[in-house]
Backbone as CSV, one residue per row, in Angstrom:
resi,resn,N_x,N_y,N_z,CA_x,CA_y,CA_z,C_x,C_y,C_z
1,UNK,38.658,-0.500,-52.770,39.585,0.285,-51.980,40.431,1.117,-52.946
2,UNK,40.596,2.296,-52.374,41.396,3.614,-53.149,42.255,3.319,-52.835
3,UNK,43.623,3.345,-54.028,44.834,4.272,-53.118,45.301,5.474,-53.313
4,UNK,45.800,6.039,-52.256,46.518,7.430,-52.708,47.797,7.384,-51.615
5,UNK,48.150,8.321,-52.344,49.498,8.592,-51.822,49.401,10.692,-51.672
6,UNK,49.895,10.622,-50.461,49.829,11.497,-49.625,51.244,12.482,-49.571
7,UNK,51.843,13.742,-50.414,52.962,14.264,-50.635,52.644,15.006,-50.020
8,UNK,53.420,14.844,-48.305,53.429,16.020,-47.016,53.256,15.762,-46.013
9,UNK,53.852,15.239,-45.309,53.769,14.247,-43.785,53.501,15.479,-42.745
10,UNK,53.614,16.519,-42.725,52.911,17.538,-41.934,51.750,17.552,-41.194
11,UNK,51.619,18.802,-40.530,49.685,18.425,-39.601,49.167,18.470,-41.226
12,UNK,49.113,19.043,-42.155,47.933,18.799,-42.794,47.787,17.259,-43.661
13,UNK,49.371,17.481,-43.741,49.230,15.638,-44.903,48.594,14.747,-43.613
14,UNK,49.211,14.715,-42.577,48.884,13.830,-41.747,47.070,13.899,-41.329
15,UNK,46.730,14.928,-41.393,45.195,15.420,-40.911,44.504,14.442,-42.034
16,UNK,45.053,15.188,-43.637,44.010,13.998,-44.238,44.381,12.650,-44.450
17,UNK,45.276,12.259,-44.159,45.737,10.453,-44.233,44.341,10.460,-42.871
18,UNK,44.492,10.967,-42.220,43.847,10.410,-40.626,42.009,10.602,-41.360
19,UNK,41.647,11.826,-41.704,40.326,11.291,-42.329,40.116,10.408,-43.860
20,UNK,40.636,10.041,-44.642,41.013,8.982,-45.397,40.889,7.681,-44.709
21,UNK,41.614,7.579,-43.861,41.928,6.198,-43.333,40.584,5.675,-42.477
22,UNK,40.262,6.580,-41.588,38.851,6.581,-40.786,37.664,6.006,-41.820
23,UNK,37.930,6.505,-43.294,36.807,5.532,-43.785,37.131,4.569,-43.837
24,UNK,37.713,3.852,-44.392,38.386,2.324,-44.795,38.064,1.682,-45.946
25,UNK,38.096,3.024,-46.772,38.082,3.037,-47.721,39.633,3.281,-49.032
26,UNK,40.282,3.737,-48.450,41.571,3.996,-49.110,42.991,3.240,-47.957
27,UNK,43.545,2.977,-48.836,44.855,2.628,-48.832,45.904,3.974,-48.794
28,UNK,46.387,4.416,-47.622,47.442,5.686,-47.436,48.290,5.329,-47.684
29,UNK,49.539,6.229,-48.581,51.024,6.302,-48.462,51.043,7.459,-48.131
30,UNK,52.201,7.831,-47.323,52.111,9.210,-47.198,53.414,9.745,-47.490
31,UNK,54.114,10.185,-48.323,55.089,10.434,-49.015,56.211,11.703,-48.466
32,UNK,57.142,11.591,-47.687,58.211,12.925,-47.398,59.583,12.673,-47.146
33,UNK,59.899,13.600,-47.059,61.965,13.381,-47.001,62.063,13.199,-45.470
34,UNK,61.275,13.345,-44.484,61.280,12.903,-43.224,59.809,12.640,-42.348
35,UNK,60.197,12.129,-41.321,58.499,11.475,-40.590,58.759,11.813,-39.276
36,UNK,59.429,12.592,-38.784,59.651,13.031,-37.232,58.755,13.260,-36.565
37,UNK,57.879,14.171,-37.087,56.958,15.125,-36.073,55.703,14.233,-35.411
38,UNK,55.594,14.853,-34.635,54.594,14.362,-33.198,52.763,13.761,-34.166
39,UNK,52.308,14.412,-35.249,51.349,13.865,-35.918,51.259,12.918,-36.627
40,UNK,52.873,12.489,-37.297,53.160,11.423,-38.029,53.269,10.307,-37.297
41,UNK,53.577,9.988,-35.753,53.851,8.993,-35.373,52.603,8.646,-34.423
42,UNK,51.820,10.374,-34.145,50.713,9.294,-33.781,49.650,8.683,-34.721
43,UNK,49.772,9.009,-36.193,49.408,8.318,-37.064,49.831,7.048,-37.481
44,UNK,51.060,6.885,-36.969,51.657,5.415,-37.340,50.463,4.432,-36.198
45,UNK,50.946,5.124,-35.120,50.577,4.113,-33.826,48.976,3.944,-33.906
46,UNK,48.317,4.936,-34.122,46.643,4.756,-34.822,46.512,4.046,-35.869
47,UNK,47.470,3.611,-36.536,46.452,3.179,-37.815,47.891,2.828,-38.579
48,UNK,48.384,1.699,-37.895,49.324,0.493,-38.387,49.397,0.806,-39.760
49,UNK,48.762,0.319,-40.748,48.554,-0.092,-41.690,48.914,1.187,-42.883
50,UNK,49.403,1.849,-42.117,49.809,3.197,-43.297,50.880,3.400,-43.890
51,UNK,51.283,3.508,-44.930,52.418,2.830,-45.760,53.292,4.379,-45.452
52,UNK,54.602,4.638,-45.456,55.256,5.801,-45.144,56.459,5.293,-46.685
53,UNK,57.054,6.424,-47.492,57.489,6.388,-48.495,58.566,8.036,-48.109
54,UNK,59.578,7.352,-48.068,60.564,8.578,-47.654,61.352,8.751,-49.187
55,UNK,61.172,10.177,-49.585,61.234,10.180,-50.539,61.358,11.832,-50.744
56,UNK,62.560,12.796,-51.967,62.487,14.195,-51.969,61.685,14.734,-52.403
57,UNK,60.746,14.987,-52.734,59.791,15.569,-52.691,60.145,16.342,-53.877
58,UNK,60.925,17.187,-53.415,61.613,18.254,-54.747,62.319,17.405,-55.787
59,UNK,62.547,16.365,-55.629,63.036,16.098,-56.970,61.972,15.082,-58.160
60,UNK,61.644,15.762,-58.980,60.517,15.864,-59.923,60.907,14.025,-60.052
61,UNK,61.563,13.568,-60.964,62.256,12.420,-61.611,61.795,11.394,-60.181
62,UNK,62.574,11.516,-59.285,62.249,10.565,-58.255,60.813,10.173,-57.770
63,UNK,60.061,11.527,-57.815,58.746,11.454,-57.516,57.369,10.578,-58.792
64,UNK,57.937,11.112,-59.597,57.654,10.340,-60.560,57.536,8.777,-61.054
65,UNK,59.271,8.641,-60.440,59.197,7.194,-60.334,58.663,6.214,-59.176
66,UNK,58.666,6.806,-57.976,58.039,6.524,-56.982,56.826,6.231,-57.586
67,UNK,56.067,7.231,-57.789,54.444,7.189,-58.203,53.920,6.331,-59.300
68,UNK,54.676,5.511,-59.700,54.791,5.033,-61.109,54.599,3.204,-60.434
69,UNK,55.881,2.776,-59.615,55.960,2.296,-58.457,54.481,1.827,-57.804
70,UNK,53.989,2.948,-57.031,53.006,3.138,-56.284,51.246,2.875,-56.977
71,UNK,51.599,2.712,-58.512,50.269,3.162,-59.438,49.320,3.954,-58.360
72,UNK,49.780,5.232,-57.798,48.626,6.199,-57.372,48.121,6.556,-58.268
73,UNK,46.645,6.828,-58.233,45.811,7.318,-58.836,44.895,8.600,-58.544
């Protein structure tokens, strides 16, 4: 099993967490400063198991350490 981590909770971050996950092959985080929108939560409710990491995005240092954290690869 892969992991990755996913910087962009949007239709598109969310589009590929959703084909990612469909294999079951990777492990999703999906990484943003918020998770509001209507694709993110029906990604929660599809597919439990998806790790969400609220986090600025813009700030280089934080992201870094997050990812460090996370050993994405």
């Amino acid at each position: 099993m892969y992991k990755v981590v996913i910087i962009g909770a949007g239709k598109i971050g969310a589009a590929i967490a959703c084909l990612l996950l469909n294999t079951n092959d990777y492990t999703v985080i999906l990484a943003d400063n918020q998770f509001n929108g209507d694709d993110v939560q029906r990604l929660k409710k599809n597919f439990p198991q998806i790790e969400t990491w609220s986090v600025d995005v813009r700030n280089k240092q934080n992201l870094l350490t997050g990812l460090k954290q996370y050993s994405a690869q």
